[in-house]
C-alpha positions as CSV (number, residue, x, y, z in Angstrom):
1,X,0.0,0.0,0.0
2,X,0.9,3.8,0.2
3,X,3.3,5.6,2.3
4,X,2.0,9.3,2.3
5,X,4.1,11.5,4.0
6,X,4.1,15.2,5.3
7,X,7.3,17.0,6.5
8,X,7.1,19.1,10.1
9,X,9.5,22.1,11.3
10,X,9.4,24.1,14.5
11,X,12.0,25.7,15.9
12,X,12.3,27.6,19.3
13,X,12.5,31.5,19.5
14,X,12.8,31.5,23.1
15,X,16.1,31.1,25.2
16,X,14.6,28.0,27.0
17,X,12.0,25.8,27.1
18,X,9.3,26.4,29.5
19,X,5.8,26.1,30.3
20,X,3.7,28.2,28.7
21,X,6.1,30.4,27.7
22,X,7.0,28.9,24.0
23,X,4.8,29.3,20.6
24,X,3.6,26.0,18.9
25,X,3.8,27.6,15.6
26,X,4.8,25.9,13.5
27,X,5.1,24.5,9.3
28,X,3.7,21.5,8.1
29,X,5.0,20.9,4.2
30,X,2.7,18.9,2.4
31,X,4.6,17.2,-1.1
32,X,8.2,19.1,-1.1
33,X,5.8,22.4,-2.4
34,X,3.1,23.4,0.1
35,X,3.7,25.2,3.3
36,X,0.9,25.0,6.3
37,X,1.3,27.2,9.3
38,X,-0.1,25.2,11.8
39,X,-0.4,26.0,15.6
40,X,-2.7,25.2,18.9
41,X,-6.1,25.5,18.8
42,X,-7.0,29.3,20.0
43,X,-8.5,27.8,23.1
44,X,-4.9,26.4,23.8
45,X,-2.9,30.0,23.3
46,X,-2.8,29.4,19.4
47,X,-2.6,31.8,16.8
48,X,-6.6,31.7,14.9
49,X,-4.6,32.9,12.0
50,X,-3.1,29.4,11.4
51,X,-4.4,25.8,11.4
52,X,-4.7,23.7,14.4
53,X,-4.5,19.9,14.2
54,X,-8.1,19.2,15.2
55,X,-9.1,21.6,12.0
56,X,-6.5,19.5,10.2
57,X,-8.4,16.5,11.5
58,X,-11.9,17.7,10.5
59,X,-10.5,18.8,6.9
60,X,-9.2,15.2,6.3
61,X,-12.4,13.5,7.1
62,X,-14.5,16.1,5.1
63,X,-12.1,15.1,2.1
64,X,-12.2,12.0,2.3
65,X,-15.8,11.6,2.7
66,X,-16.4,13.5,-0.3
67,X,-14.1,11.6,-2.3
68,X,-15.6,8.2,-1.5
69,X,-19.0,9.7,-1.9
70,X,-18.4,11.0,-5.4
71,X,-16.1,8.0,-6.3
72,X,-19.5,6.0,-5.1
73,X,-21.8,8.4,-7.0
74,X,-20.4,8.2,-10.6
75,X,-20.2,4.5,-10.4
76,X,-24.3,5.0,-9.6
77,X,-24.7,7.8,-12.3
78,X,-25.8,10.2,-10.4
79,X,-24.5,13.4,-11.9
80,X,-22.9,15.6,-9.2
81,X,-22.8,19.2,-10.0
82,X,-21.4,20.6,-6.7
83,X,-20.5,19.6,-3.4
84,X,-20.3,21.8,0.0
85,X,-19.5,20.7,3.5
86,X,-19.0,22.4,7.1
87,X,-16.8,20.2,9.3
88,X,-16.8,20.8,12.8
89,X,-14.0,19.2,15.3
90,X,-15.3,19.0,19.1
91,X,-12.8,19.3,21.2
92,X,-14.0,17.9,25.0
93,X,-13.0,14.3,27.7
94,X,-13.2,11.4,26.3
95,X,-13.9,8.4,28.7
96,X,-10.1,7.8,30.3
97,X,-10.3,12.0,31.3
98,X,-7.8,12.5,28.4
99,X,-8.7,16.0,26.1
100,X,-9.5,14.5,22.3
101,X,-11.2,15.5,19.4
102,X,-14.9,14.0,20.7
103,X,-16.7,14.3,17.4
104,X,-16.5,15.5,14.2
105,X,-19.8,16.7,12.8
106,X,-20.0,16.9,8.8
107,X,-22.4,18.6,7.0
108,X,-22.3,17.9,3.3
109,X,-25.0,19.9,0.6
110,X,-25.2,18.2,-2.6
111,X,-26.5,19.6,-5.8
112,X,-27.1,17.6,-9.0
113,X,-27.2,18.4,-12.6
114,X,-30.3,20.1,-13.9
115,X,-33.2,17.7,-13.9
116,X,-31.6,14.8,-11.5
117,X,-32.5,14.3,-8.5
118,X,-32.8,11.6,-5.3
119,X,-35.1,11.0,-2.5
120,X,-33.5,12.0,0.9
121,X,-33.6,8.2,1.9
122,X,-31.5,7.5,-1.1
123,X,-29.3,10.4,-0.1
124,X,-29.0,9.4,3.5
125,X,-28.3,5.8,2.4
126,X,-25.3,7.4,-0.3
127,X,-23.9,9.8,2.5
128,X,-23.8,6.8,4.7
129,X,-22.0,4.6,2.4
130,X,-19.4,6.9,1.9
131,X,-18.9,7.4,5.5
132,X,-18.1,3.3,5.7
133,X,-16.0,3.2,3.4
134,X,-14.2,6.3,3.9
135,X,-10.5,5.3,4.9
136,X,-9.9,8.1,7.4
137,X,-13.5,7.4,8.9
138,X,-12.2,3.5,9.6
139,X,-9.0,5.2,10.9
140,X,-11.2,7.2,13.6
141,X,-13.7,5.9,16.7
142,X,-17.3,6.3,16.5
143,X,-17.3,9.9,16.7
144,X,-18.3,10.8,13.3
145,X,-21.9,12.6,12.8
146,X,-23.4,13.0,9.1
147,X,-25.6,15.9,9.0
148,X,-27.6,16.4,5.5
149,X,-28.8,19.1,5.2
């Protein structure tokens, strides 16, 4: 199978290393070309201006979703026109006391070509589908929710 790979780089701009007193700003490069500022959620002293891993997190499992769903969509004909999500990362305990990402919520809006359409069930049953076989979805816990809206 595939090795996908990212590269990471932080570096210290403070004398020493203490508690709270050091930025977890940092780059992630994705393929040798693309540069991510990535830092600590804003509730955890991070910059809002950059990424966070939990938004990294959410992002993944929104793509992938929407990939399996359209990969599982054109082999079904159905003639997707557009596709919008809002992916949500909630950040809580989980049941050893430890913080964690608790539940990703996606919220997908399909449209169609002109003159297509489904029933919600058929929908629902699609979003579904593409949520099991979703590989980052099998990577996670039960703490995925599929909105449609």
């Amino acid at each position: 199978m595939s090795d996908l790979s990212i590269e990471l780089h932080w570096q210290r701009a403070t004398p020493v290393l203490q508690p709270g007193k050091y930025s977890n700003a940092h780059t992630v490069l994705y393929n040798a070309s693309y540069d991510v500022q990535v830092d600590s959620a804003p509730d955890w002293g991070g910059d809002p201006a950059n990424t966070n891993p939990e938004q990294a997190l959410a992002s993944a499992l929104s793509s992938c979703h929407m990939m399996t769903f359209l990969a599982l969509c054109a082999k079904a004909d159905w003639p997707v026109a557009s596709y919008h999500d809002y992916a949500v990362a909630h950040l809580g305990k989980n049941p050893k006391g430890q913080m964690s990402v608790t539940r990703i919520d996606l919220h997908p809006v399909v449209r169609f070509d002109t003159g297509f359409s489904v029933s919600d069930s058929e929908l629902e049953q699609m979003q579904h589908r593409a949520h099991r076989y979703c590989f980052i979805a099998n990577s996670l816990a039960d703490s995925v929710e599929i909105n449609i809206l």
